[in-house]
C-alpha positions in Angstrom: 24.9 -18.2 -12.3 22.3 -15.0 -12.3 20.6 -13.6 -9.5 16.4 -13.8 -9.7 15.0 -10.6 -11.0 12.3 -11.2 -7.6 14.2 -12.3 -4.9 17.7 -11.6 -5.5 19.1 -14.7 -5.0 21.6 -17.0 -7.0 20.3 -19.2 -9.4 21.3 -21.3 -12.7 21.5 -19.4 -15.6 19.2 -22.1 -17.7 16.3 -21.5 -14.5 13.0 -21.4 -16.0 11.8 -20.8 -12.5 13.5 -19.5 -9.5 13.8 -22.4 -6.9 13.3 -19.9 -4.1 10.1 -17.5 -4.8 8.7 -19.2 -7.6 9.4 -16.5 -10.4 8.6 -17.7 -14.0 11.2 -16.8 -16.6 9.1 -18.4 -19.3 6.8 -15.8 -19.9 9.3 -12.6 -20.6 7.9 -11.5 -23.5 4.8 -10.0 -21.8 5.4 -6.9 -20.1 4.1 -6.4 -16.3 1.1 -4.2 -15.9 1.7 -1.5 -13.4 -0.6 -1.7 -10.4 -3.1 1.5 -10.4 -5.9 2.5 -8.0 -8.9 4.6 -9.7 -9.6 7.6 -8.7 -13.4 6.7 -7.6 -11.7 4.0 -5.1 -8.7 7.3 -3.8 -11.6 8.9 -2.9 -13.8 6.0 -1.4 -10.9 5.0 0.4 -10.4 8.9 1.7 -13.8 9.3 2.9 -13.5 6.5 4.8 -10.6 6.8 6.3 -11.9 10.4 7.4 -14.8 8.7 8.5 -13.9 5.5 10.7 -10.0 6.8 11.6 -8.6 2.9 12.6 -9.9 1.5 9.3 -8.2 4.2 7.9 -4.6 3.3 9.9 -5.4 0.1 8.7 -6.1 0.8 4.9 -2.9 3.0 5.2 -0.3 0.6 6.7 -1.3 -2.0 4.3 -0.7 0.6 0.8 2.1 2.3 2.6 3.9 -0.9 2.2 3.5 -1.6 -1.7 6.3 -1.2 -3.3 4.3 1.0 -5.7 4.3 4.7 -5.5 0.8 5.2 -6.4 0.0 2.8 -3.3 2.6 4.0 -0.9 1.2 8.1 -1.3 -2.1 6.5 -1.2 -1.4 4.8 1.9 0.3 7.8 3.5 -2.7 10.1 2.1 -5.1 7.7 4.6 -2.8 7.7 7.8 -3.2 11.6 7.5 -7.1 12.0 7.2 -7.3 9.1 10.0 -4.9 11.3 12.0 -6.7 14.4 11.3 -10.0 13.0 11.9 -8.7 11.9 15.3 -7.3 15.0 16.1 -10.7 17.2 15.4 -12.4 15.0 17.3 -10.3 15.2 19.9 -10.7 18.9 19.9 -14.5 18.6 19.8 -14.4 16.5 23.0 -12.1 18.2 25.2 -14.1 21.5 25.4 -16.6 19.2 27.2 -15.1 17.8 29.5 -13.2 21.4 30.5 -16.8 23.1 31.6 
């Protein structure tokens, strides 16, 4: 018995696929490609998160929880300019309603 490189589970050690997730052991001679994000799309995906503050909670939860570095300080990067976009125009608002 091994455990599945994907799910961690205990499988036969002749598996050519894992019974539980589906992970294909027949094709180990090619090398994953890492997941990367461009840096065009980083900054689309900045502006607009600066921009329209809930899509950019939204783009950020969903990167935040990749697996991938690259994705999870991408996804953290958009919670923070949605948070700072909120926050400034918050303080644009308040002095309004004060006078």
């Amino acid at each position: 018995m091994r455990n599945c490189v994907s799910c961690g589970r205990s499988i036969a050690w002749d598996a050519n696929v894992c019974p539980y997730c589906g992970h294909d052991y027949r094709f180990q001679g090619m090398a994953p490609q890492q997941a990367q994000v461009s840096e065009g799309m980083k900054i689309l995906l900045y502006i607009v998160s600066f921009l329209i503050p809930l899509a950019g909670f939204i783009i950020g939860a969903v990167y935040y929880t990749k697996p991938e570095h690259e994705f999870r300080e991408l996804g953290k990067m958009c919670i923070i300019l949605a948070l700072v976009a909120v926050l400034l125009g918050a303080l644009c608002w308040i002095p309004m309603f004060i006078l």
